[in-house]
C-alpha positions in Angstrom: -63.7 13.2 -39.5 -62.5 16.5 -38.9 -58.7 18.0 -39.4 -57.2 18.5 -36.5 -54.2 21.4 -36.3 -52.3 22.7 -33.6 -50.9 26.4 -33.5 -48.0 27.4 -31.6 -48.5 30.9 -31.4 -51.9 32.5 -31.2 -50.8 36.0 -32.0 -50.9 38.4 -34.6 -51.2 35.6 -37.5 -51.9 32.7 -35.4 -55.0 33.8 -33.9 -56.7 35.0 -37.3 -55.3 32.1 -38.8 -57.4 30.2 -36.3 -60.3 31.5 -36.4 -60.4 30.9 -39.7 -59.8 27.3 -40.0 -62.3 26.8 -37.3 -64.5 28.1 -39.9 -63.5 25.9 -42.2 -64.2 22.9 -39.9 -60.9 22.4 -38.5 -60.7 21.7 -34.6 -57.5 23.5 -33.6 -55.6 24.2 -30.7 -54.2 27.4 -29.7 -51.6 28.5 -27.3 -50.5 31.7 -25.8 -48.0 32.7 -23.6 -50.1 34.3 -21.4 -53.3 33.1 -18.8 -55.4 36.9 -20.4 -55.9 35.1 -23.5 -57.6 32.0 -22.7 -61.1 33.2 -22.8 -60.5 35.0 -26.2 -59.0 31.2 -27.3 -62.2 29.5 -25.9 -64.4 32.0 -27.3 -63.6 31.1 -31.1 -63.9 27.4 -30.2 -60.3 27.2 -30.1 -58.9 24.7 -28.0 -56.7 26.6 -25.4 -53.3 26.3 -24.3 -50.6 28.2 -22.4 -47.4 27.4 -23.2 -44.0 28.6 -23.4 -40.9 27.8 -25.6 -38.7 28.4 -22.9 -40.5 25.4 -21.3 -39.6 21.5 -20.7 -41.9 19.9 -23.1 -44.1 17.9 -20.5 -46.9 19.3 -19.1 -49.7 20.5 -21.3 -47.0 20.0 -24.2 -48.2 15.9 -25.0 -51.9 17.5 -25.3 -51.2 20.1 -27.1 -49.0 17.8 -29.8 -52.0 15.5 -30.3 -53.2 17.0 -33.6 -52.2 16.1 -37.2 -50.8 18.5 -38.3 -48.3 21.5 -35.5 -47.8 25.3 -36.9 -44.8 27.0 -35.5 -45.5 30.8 -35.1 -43.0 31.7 -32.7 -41.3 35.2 -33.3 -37.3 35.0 -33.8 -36.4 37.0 -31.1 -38.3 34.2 -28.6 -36.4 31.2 -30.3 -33.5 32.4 -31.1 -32.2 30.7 -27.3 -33.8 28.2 -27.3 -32.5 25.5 -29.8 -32.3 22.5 -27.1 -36.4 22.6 -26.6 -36.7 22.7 -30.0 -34.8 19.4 -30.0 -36.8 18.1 -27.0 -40.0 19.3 -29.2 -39.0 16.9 -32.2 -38.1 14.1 -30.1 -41.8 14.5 -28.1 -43.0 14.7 -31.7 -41.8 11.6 -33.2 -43.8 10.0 -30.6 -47.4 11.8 -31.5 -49.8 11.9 -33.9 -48.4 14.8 -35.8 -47.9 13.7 -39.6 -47.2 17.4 -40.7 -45.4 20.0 -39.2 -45.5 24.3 -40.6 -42.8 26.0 -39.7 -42.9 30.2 -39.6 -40.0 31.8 -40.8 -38.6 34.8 -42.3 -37.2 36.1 -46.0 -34.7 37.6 -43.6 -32.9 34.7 -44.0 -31.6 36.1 -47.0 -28.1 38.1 -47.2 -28.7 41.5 -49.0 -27.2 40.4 -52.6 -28.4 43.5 -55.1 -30.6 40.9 -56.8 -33.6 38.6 -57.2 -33.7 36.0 -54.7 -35.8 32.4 -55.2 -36.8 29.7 -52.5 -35.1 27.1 -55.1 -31.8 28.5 -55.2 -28.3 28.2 -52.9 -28.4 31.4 -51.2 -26.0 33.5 -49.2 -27.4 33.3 -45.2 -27.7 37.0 -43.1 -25.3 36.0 -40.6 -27.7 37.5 -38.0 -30.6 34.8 -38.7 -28.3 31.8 -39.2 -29.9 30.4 -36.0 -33.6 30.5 -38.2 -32.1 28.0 -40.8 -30.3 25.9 -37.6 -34.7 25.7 -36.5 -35.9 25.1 -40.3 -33.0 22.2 -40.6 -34.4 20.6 -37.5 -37.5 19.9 -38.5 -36.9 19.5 -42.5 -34.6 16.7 -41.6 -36.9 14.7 -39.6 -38.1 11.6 -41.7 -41.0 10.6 -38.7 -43.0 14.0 -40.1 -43.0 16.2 -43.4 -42.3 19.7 -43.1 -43.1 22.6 -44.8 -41.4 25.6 -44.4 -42.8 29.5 -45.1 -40.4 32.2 -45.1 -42.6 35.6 -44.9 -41.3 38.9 -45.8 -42.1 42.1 -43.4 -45.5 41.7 -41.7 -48.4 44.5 -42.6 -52.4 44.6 -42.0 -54.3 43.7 -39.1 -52.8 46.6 -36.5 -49.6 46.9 -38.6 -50.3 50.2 -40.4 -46.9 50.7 -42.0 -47.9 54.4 -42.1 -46.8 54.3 -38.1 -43.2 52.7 -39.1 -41.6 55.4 -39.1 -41.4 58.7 -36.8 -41.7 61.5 -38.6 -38.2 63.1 -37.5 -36.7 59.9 -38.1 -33.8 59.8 -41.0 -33.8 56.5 -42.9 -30.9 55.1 -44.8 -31.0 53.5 -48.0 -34.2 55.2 -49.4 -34.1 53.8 -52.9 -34.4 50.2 -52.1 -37.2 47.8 -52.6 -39.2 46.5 -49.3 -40.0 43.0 -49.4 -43.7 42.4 -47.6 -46.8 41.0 -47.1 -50.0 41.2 -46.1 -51.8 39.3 -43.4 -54.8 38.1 -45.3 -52.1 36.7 -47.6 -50.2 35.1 -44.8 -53.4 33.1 -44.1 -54.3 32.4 -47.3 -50.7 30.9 -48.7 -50.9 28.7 -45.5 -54.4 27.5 -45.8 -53.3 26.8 -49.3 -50.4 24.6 -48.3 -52.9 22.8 -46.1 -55.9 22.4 -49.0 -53.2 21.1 -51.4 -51.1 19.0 -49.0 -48.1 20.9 -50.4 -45.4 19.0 -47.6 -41.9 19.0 -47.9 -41.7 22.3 -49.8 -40.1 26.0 -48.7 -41.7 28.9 -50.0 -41.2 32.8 -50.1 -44.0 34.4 -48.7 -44.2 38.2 -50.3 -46.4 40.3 -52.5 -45.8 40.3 -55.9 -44.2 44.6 -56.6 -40.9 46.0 -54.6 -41.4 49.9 -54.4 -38.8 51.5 -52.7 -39.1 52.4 -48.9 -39.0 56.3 -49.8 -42.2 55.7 -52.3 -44.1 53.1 -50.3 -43.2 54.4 -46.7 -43.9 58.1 -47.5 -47.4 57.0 -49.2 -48.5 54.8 -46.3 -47.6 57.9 -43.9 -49.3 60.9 -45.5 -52.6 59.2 -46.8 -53.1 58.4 -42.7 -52.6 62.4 -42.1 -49.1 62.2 -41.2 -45.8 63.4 -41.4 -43.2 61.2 -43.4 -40.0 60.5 -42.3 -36.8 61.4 -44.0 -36.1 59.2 -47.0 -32.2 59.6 -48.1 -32.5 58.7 -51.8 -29.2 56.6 -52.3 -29.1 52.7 -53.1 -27.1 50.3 -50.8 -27.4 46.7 -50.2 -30.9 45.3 -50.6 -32.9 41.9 -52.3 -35.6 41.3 -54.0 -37.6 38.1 -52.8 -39.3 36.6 -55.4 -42.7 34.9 -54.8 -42.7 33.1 -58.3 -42.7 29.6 -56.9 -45.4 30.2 -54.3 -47.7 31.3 -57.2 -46.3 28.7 -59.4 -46.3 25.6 -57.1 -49.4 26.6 -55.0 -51.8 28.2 -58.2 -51.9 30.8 -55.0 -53.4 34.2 -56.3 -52.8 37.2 -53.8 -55.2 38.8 -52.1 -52.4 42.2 -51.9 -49.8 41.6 -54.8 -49.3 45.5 -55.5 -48.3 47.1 -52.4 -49.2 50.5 -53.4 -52.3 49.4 -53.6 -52.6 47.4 -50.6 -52.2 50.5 -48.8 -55.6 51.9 -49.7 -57.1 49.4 -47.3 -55.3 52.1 -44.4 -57.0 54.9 -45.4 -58.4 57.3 -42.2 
């Protein structure tokens, strides 16, 4: 019998992400915001839905829940309002076949602390993203369904060519301090690895393995695509360090991009 998933958020990770568990024999459902990407959906054999967060959950919502296991890959900025359907989602969930629920967030969880940050550890919250832990403690504190949780670092590959960050007039603070990222190829992969091993109940960092500073990685990513870097002022402020240790560690996960120096050959002209 074949896995069944369903993806909230057929975007810039959800739709590759798709495609490639339909490879894998998955049957997974899709939804997008908007009616233009329905025959994209259909066209990968992906079961398609349009659907909003900003929604009642009724509708398409009780079809769309029938899988066994939801992904949540709903941008921030979209949730961040919308706490109560979130609530309303759990409660419609408790009452599906969902067993296993992913849940998309963000290493920007973390306050800047001039250190190495784990997954494991108490942590200081960015007051600006407290409302992503509110979301994560939802659904981690459900006992009708496990939940998994993957915090991913700054998003590059696919169309995110970090060589276009940055306008080349632009003057960027805090030169000297390490990025945090990852690539898309390993966004799929650590989450296709959380599915393979049935890794439930767990939080992870998702980020590549090396920090270079934003002056030595931005600047490299913009003149190897022809361009002019910005201005990087070489001074050290606040920053972190996530640390991916027990995503290798717990998941045997090795990544496709760990140095990201060298990732950026891949955005060569």
């Amino acid at each position: 019998m074949k896995k069944s998933i369903s993806i909230l958020g057929c975007g810039w990770l959800g739709l590759p992400l798709a495609k490639s568990l339909v490879d894998d024999g998955f049957t997974v459902k899709g939804s997008t915001t908007t009616t233009d990407k329905l025959e994209v959906l259909l066209s990968n054999q992906i079961q398609p839905y349009v659907l909003n967060i900003e929604d009642k959950i009724d509708g398409n919502w009780p079809h769309f829940i029938q899988s066994e296991i939801l992904l949540i890959n709903i941008p921030f900025r979209r949730q961040k309002p919308f706490y109560h359907t979130y609530k309303s989602l759990i409660k419609s969930l408790e009452q599906s076949s969902i067993k296993h629920v992913i849940f998309v967030s963000s290493t920007a969880v973390y306050a800047e602390v001039n250190r190495e940050i784990t997954s494991t550890e108490n942590f200081k919250v960015n007051p600006a993203k407290k409302e992503l832990i509110d979301f994560e403690t939802l659904f981690k504190n459900n006992s009708r369904f496990d939940t998994t949780v993957i915090r991913f670092a700054g998003l590059i590959g696919g169309n995110r060519n970090p060589g276009h960050f940055f306008k080349d007039d632009r003057i960027v603070k805090n030169g000297l301090a390490p990025v945090n990222l990852i690539h898309l190829e390993d966004c799929i992969g650590i989450i296709k690895t959380v599915l393979k091993k049935q890794k439930w109940n767990v939080t992870y960092n998702a980020v590549a393995s090396t920090h270079p500073s934003k002056k030595d990685f931005y600047e490299l990513a913009t003149t190897q695509i022809g361009k002019k870097p910005a201005i990087f002022k070489e001074e050290l402020d606040s920053f972190k360090i996530i640390s991916n240790q027990k995503t290798q560690e717990d998941l045997n996960y090795v990544f496709v991009y760990p140095d990201l120096l060298e990732s950026l050959s891949v955005f060569r002209k």
